[in-house]
N, C-alpha and C positions, 0 to 999 in steps of 0.2 A: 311659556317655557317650551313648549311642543313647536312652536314655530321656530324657537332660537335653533331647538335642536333640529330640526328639519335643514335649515338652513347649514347647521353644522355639518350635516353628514353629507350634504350633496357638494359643500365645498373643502372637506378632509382629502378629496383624490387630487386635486390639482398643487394642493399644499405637500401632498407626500410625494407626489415626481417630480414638486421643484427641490425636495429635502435630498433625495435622490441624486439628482443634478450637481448637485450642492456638496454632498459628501466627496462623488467623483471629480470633482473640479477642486477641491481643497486638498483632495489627497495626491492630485496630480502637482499642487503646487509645495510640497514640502521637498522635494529634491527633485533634481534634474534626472537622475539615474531614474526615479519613477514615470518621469512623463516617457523618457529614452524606454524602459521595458513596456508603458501602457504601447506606445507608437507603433513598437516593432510586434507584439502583441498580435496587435490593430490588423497591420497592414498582412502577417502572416494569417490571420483567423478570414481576411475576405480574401485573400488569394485562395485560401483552399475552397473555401466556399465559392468562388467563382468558380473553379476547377470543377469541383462537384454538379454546380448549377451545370454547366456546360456539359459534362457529361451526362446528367437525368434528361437533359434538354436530347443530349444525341441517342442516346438510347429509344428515342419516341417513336412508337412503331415494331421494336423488338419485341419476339417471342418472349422473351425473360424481364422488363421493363416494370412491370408489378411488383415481382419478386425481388428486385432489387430496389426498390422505392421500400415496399413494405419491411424490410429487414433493414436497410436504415435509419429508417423512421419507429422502428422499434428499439434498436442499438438506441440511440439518440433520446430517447424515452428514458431509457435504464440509467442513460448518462444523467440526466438531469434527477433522475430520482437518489442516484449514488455517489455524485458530484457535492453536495450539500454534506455528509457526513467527513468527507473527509479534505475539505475548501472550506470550513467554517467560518474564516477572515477572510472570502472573499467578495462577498456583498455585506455588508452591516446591516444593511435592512432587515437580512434574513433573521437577526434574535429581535421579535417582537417584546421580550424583557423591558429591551431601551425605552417603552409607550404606557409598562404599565401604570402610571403617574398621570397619565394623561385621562382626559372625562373622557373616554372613546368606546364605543358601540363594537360590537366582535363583526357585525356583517360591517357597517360602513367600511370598517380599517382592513375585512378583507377585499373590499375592491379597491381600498386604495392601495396595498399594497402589490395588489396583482397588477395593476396598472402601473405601479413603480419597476415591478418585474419584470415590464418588457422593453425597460431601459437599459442598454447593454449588448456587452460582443456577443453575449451566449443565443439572449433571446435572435441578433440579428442572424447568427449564421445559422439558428433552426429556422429560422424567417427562408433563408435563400435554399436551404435542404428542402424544405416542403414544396416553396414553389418550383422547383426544380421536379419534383417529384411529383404532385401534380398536372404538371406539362406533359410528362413522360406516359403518363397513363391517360391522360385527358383526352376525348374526341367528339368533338356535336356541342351545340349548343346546351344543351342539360347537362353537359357533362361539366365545362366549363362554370356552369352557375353553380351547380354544387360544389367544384373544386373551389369556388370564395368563398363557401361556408364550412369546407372541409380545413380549409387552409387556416381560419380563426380558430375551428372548434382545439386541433392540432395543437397548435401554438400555445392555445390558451390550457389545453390538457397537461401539456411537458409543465409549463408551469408553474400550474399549480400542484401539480405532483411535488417538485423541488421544493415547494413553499412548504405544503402538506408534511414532506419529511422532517425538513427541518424545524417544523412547528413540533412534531412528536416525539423529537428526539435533540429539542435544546438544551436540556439540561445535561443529556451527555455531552452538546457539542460544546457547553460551558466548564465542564471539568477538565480533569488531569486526564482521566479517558479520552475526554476528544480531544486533547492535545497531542493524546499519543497518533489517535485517528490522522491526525495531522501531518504528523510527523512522517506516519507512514504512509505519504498520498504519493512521494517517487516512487515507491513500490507497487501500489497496485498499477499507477501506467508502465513502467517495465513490465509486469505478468500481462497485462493487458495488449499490450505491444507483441510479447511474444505471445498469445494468444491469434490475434490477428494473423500474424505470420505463418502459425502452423494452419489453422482455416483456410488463408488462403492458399497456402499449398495442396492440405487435403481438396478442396476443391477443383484443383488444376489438374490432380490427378485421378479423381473418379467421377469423371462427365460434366465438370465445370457447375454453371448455375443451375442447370436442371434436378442437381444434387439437393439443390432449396425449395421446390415447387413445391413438395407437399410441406413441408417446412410452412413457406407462404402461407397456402390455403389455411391453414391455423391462424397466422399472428393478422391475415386482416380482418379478423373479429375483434381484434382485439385492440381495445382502444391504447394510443392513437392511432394506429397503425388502421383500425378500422376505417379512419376519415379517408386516407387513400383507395382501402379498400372500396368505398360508397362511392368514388369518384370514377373507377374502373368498373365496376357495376352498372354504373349507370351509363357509362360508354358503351358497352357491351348489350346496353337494353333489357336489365335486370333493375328495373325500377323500384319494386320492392325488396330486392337484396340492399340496393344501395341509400334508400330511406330508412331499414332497419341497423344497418353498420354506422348510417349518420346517428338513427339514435340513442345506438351504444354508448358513441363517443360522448353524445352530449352528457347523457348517465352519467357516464363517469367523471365528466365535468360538474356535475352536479353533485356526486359523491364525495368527490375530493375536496372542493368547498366547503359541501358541511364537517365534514373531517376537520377539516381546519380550521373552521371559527370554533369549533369543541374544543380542538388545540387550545385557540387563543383564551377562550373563555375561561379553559380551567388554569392557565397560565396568567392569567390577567384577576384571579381570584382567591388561587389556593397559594399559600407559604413556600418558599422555597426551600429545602429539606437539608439544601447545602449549608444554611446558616446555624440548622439545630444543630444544637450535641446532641453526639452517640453517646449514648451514656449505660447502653448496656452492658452486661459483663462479659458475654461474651465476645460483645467484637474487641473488647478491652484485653481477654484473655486470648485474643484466638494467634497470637504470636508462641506463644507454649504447647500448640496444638500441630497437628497436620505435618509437611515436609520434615520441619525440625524432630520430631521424635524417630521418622527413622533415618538420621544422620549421625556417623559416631559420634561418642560426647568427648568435651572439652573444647582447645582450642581451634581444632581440626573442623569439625560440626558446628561452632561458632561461624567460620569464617565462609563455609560453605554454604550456611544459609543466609547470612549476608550476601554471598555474590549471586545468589539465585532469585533473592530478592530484588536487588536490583534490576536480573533480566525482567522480573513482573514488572515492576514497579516505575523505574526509570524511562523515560520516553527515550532517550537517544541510546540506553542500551538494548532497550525491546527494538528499538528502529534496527538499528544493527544487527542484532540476533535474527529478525524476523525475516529481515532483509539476506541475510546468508543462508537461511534455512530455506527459506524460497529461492534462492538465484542455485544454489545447493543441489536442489531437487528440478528445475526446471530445465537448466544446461544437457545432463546425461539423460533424461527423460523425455524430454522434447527430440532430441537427435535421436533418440530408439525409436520414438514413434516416427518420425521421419523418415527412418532406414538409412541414416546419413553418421552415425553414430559409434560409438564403440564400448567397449562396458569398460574400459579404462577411467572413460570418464566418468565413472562412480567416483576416483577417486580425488573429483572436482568437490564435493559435499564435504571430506575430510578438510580440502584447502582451505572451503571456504568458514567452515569452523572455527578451525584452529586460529585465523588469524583473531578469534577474538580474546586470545590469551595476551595479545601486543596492549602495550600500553594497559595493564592493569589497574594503576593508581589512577590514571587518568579522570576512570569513574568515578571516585571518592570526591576528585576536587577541593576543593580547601577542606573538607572534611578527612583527609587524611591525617589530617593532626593525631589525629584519636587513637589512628591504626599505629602511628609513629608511636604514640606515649608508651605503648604495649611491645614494642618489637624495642628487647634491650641486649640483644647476645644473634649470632649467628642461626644458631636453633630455633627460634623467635621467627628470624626472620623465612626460613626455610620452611617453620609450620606454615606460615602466613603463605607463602608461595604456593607451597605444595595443596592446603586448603582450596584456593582459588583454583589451580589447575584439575581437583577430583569435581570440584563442581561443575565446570564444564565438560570434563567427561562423561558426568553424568547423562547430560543432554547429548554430549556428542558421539560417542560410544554407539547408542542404538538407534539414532538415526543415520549415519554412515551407514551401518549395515542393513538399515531398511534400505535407503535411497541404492546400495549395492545389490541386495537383493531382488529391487524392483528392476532397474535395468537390467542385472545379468536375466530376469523371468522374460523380459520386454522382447529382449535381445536370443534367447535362447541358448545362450551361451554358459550352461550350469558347468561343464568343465571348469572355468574360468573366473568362478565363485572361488575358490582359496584365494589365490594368487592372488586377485583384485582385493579382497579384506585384507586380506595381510600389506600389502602393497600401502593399501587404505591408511593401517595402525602405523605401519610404519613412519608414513607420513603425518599421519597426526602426530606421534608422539615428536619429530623432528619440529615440529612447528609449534609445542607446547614448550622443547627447551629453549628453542631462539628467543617464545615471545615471551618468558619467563628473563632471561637474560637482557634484552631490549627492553622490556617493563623498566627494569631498575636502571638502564646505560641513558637511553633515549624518553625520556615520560614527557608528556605534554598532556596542555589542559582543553579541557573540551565544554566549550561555555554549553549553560542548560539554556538562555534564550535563544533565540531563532534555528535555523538548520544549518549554519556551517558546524561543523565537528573537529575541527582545532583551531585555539585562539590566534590572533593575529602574530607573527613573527613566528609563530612553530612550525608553520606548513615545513619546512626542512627536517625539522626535528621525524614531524609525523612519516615523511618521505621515508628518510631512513629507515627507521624502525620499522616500518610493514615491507616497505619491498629489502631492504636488507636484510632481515628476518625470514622474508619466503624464499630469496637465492639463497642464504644459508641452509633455512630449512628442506629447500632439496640435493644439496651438497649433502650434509649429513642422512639423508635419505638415500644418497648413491650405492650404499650398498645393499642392500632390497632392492632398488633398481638395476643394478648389473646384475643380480640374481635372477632375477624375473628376464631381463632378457637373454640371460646365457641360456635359462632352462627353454625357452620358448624358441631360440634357435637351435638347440641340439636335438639329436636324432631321438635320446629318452627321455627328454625333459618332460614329455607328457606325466610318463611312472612317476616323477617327483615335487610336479608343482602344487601338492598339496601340502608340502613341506613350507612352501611360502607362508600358508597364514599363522601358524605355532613361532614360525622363525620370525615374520613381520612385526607379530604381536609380542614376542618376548624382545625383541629391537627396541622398536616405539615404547614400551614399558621401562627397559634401559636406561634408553638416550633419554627421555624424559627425568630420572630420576637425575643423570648427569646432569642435564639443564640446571634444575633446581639446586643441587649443588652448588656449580658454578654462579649461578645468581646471586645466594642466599647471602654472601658475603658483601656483596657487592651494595645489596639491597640495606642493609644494617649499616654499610658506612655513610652512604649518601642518603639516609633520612633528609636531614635538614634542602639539600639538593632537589630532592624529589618533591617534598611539598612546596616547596618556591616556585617546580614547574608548574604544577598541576593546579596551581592556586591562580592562575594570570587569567584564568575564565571568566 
């Protein structure tokens, strides 16, 4: 039996990277439009990587050459450790779950699965980054041989990080939670993007790369980053610097492995927790508890804690929400920090709030039935409305005037504190009555699989009602606007622009109530209308 199994583990590596093979080659064959997105993919991910290679390669010889080796290959580190949480369908291999069925050993399955891990765009374009970055630092013969072992240990380090995460955190990446993770993965590249953008700016503006040196001298201790670090060390004739940063890296090539077969072994051994009932009382009671008691009662406090549930709760409305609260706050924040900006654009956080009052039923989706059985008169319908718009006030309300408060502090511009919250309210309230009225004119349905967010034939529907809704909604706003600029051209207007946020805020207060009004009728005749839309998900 010792021999069968011996024989087993030495040949489990070549069977799991043809299984590997095998999943990407099946999965390219179920539609054209997949091999057409793998190709283009493809050929985008080694174009950049050429780009890159070629520029580590020219950089060879530069004063700043390390520094910018080692910060990429740091960056590129983080990628593959944070990639995994929120890309969970995009390797299959990565949920070990699918093996545990199988007679499999926790070390043999982790070299075969690391060795399936360096099949792939990911692995290849860290492949052309390192060598790239090795060249750029590389000089002498020592230098060179250690850069072949700096270059595995690297490659093999990102890796097994990716793997390592995703072994310690599958069962989130198996739930409703990491489908939210999911869901929200456009998001973090948008922050990330504009992250990049203001760095490189900052950078361009207070002495370029020299800004990172002492930066550097930190990350290349720091495994991976450290393998290039040992490779410039040893160029530079620091022969025991760069044998001790080689033997970090390996450390922690070695740590992360045993990390991971723990992973495997408790995941390959212990029950999955998903399958038990809760059967305590309190997660049973804990709907009577928490937000719901301080929300008024009745119909009102019903309906609000429903729609705030759904922000928790629902993946494509937390994607949404999460997504406006961050784009919200990043727009007028980012341009302060810039100096490129204006505190006007605080009231981009309001815009992008409000638009989540459009399309309300939408959320429900064929579960609106329930909300229809209930809304039998005008009033009904008005509570139900007015409900949904306090709960999003709720959220929206004080972060507008955080996200204001922080640009007008960024910007220095505390004069300009009323006028921009009122300005703010105003425009909130104008874009809760539009999307209050476009709820009931315009509703479309928003399937809960994959990420498109209106079903097939409503893209029109969806069109209208949000940009229709924001040109209205700043029409109805025109008059706080003509305020705000009459007072800002006139000779006193200073003495009076604190009059804007009492006036903004009693406005937006108004027109919202108007909104709701006008809706509520609307809303109460076309039940049967509204859920036929919202039902097509």
């Amino acid at each position: 039996m010792s021999a069968g199994t011996g024989v087993s583990a030495a040949s489990i590596t070549p069977v799991v990277v043809r299984l590997k093979l095998s999943l990407l080659r099946n999965g390219l064959r179920q539609s054209a439009g997949r091999r057409a997105a793998y190709i283009v993919s493809l050929v985008l991910v080694l174009f950049v990587a050429a780009l890159q290679l070629t520029g580590l390669i020219a950089l060879r010889g530069n004063a700043h050459a390390t520094t910018v080796a080692v910060a990429l290959v740091t960056v590129t580190a983080l990628g593959w450790a944070v990639m995994p949480l929120f890309f969970p369908g995009g390797d299959e291999t990565l949920d070990p779950t699918r093996l545990v069925m199988l007679p499999l050993r926790p070390q043999p399955l982790v070299r075969a699965l690391l060795a399936a891990s360096l099949v792939g765009i990911g692995p290849l374009f860290t492949l052309c980054l390192l060598v790239g970055s090795v060249i750029s630092v590389a000089h002498g013969t020592a230098a060179y041989v250690t850069a072949a072992v700096a270059l595995v240990l690297a490659l093999l380090v990102c890796v097994a990080l990716a793997r390592a995460v995703a072994a310690a955190n599958i069962r989130l990446l198996s739930s409703r939670r990491g489908r939210d993770l999911a869901v929200l993965s456009g998001l973090v590249v948008a922050v990330g993007v504009q992250l990049v953008n203001f760095g490189a700016q900052r950078l361009g503006a207070t002495g370029g790369l020299s800004t990172l040196d002492p930066a550097a001298d930190v990350l290349r201790w720091v495994p991976p980053a450290s393998a290039i670090g040992a490779v410039d060390s040893v160029s530079d004739g620091s022969y025991g610097s760069g044998i001790a940063q080689l033997a970090l890296c390996a450390a922690a090539l070695a740590g992360l492995l045993t990390l991971w077969s723990r992973h495997l072994t408790r995941l390959m051994t212990s029950p999955d927790g998903s399958t038990l009932q809760a059967a305590e009382p309190a997660a049973r009671d804990r709907g009577s508890s928490g937000i719901g008691r301080l929300l008024p009662a009745g119909r009102t406090g019903t309906v609000m804690e429903r729609s705030l549930r759904y922000v928790w709760r629902d993946p494509k409305t937390k994607a949404a929400w999460v997504t406006s609260l961050a784009i919200g706050l990043i727009v007028p924040v980012f341009n302060a920090l810039q100096g490129t900006g204006t505190v006007y654009f605080a009231c981009f956080a309001a815009g992008m709030l409000g638009i989540q009052m459009y399309n309300q039923f939408g959320q429900d989706t064929s579960a609106f039935w329930m909300v229809a059985m209930t809304i039998s008169s005008t009033h009904d319908a008005y509570v139900e409305l007015r409900g949904r718009a306090l709960a999003l006030l709720v959220i929206t309300l004080p972060y507008a005037t955080l996200v204001t408060v922080l640009t007008t502090s960024l910007l220095d511009a505390w004069r300009q504190l009323p006028e921009v919250l009122g300005l703010s309210f105003a425009l909130l309230g104008a874009m809760l009555a539009t999307g209050a009225w476009s709820s009931a004119r315009f509703p479309y349905s928003i399937p809960q699989e994959g990420y498109k967010n209106v079903a097939p034939g409503q893209a029109g529907l969806a069109w209208i009602s949000i940009f229709g809704g924001m040109v209205s909604a700043a029409l109805l706003a025109a008059p706080v606007i003509a305020l705000t600029i009459w007072l800002n051209v006139s000779a006193d207007g200073d003495r009076w622009s604190w009059l804007l946020l009492p006036v903004g805020a009693v406005y937006g207060a108004l027109i919202t109530l108007l909104g709701l009004r006008l809706a509520a009728p609307r809303t109460a005749r076309r039940l049967p209308e509204i859920l036929a839309a919202v039902s097509k998900g």
